[in-house]
C-alpha positions, 0 to 999 in steps of 0.5 A: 250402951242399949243391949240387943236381946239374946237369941236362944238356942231353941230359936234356932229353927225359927230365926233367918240368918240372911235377915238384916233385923236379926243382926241390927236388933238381936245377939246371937252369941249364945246361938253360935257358942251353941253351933259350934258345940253341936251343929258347927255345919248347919242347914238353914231350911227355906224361908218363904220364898228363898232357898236354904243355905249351909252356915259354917261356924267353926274357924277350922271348917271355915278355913276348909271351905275358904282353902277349897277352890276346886269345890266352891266359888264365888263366882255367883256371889259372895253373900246371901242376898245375892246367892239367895236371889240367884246370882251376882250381876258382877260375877266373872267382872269383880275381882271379889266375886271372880275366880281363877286367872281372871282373878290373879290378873285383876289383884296383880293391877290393882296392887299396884297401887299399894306399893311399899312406897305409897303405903308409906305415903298413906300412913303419914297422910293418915296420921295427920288425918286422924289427928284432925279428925279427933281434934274437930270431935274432941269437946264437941258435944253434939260428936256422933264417931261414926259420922265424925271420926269412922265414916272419914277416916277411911273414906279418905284413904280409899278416895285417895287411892282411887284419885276422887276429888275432893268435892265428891268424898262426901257423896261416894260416902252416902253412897255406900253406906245405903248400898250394902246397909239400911239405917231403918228396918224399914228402908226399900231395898230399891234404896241400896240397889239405886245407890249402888248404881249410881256409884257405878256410873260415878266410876264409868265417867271418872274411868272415862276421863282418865283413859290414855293417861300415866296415872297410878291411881286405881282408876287409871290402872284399871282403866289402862291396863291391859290382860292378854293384849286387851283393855279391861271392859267398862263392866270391870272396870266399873265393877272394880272401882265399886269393889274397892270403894266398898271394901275400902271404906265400908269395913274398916269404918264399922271397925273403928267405930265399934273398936270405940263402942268396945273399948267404952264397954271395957274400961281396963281396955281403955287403961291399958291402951293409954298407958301404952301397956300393948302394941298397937299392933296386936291392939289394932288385930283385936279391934278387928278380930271383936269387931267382926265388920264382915259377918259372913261370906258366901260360896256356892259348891261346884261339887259334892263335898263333905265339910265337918262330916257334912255332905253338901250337895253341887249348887247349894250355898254356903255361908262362912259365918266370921262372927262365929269363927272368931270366937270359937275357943278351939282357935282363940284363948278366952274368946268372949273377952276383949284382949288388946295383947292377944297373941297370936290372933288368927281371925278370919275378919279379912277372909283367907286364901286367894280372896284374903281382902286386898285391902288388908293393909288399909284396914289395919294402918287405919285402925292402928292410926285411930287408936294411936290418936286415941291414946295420945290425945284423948283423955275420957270418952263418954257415951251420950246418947244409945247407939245404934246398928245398921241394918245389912245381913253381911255388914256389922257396924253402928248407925250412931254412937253419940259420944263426949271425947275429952282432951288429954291436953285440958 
């Protein structure tokens, strides 16, 4: 494992919490536990030429400022790079970045497509997935997780719910891995921005195809749906397709592959999981609660409003920081330490309130399924060679993570 170097507290002033470095290189957990105690609602000042923004720490202000719809929105963005440049081009269109009636009514279509029946459907195809995967990955000694077992895992449930063939999983996956993250500190954002259009125009053709049909999938719904008597324009129809795509695949394939790195870093972890000494339930959550795959999320108040006693002023951006409010010993027993039994485990790692992810569900049978193969069929996981991170202000999750899975069977 290659350790970043900690962040001290008299740094705090100094470092920029919306630059994607601080995240890839550097630890910040010594600077959080220091928020909390002493500054859990913290102004960032400005930072050459983009604003200052709010940084919630604590769980219970982030729960504040997540349950409060008539003093915040998301309509102008929901992370720093966008609010801190202006303003989401997707606000009002995206279900993640659009609030009220318009909202409810773009959730109720698309959970549609994740109906009891066809979770059920998924979670067996999953299954038989993963085992796959892990087969492929077990002995292999040039087996990166993140590439091998991580990106596909969830990358074919969410192409599965937006109908995408097959021959196109691969591109959609390079795709969003460059339009919300960097592999280098030194990629243009140009890269992100190219690849994020190109995903959109991918969903416009296939929303285009698919016009006047009956199907279920994603897609078809969004493409066929109609709100007050009028069909969703192409803007959000495209900008949904992105949302999901994103959402779906990006997060919970930084969980799965940190949840490795993790259990790697605590052997006893590991030993408890093979044994079959915790639920994969609770195993899945904790995975989920440490991993932290979405480092914050963004708001902009609509109005005064106090937050921690606090004044923040109309307009100014807010961010939740997750990575923080996971760990805060208020909520979390023990909250540095890795526990697969923990009980309850409230995390705020999927949101909270009306924008709780949609994608939820997924997100947790992917996770449980990734672990469940581990158990059963993996006996030994060796690290070969140094991990590496992502670069992104909003994303967490690794780059690489070379490793040896050896067979439970040999």
């Amino acid at each position: 494992m290659t350790a970043r170097s900690m962040v001290s507290p008299e740094e705090i002033d100094d470092i920029d919490l919306a630059d994607p470095r601080l995240h890839a290189e550097r630890d910040l957990s010594e600077v959080w536990r220091h928020l909390r105690a002493t500054r859990p609602v913290h102004w960032q000042s400005a930072r050459e030429d983009r604003p200052g923004f709010w940084v919630i720490t604590r769980h219970a202000d982030a729960i504040a400022v997540y349950r409060d719809k008539g003093h915040f929105t998301t309509e102008r963005g929901n992370d720093l790079e966008m609010l801190l440049s202006g303003s989401d081009p997707a606000g009002g269109t995206m279900m993640a970045v659009t609030d009220g009636l318009r909202h409810s009514l773009l959730r109720s279509i698309m959970m549609k497509a994740l109906s009891p029946r066809r979770l059920d459907e998924m979670w067996q195809e999953l299954c038989r997935r993963v085992d796959a995967l892990l087969a492929n990955a077990i002995d292999d000694a040039n087996c990166d997780f993140v590439r091998d077992v991580g990106g596909d895992v969830p990358l074919g449930m969410i192409c599965d719910l937006l109908a995408v063939p097959e021959s196109d999983r691969k591109y959609l996956l390079d795709l969003t891995a460059r339009s919300w993250s960097k592999h280098a500190s030194d990629t243009p954002p140009e890269d992100g921005r190219t690849a994020q259009g190109e995903i959109l125009l991918y969903f416009a053709d296939l929303a285009d195809e698919r016009r006047g049909g009956d199907g279920e999938d994603v897609v078809s719904l969004l493409a066929n749906s109609r709100v007050d008597g009028e069909y969703l324009s192409n803007a959000e129809v495209m900008a949904n397709c992105y949302g999901m795509m994103i959402g779906g695949d990006e997060a919970p394939h930084h969980a799965i592959s940190m949840g490795l790195l993790a259990l790697m870093e605590h052997p006893d972890a590991w030993s408890q999981l093979k044994s079959g000494g915790v639920r994969l339930e609770s195993a899945a959550e904790e995975v989920l609660r440490w991993t932290v795959p979405a480092l914050h999320a963004g708001r902009t108040a609509t109005g005064d409003v106090t937050v921690g006693g606090r004044l923040i002023r109309d307009g100014d951006v807010v961010s939740v920081w997750i990575s923080s409010a996971n760990r805060d010993a208020e909520v979390f027993e023990d909250p540095d330490q890795f526990h697969l039994n923990r009980t309850p485990n409230e995390h705020l790692s999927f949101g909270f309130g009306k924008h709780f992810c949609i994608g939820h569900y997924l997100g947790r049978m992917e996770v449980q399924a990734v672990l469940d193969g581990l158990r059963r069929m993996v006996a030994t996981i060796e690290q070969v060679g140094p991990e590496s991170w992502i670069y992104s202000d909003i994303l967490h999750g690794l780059n690489s993570l070379p490793v040896v899975l050896r067979s439970s069977a040999a």
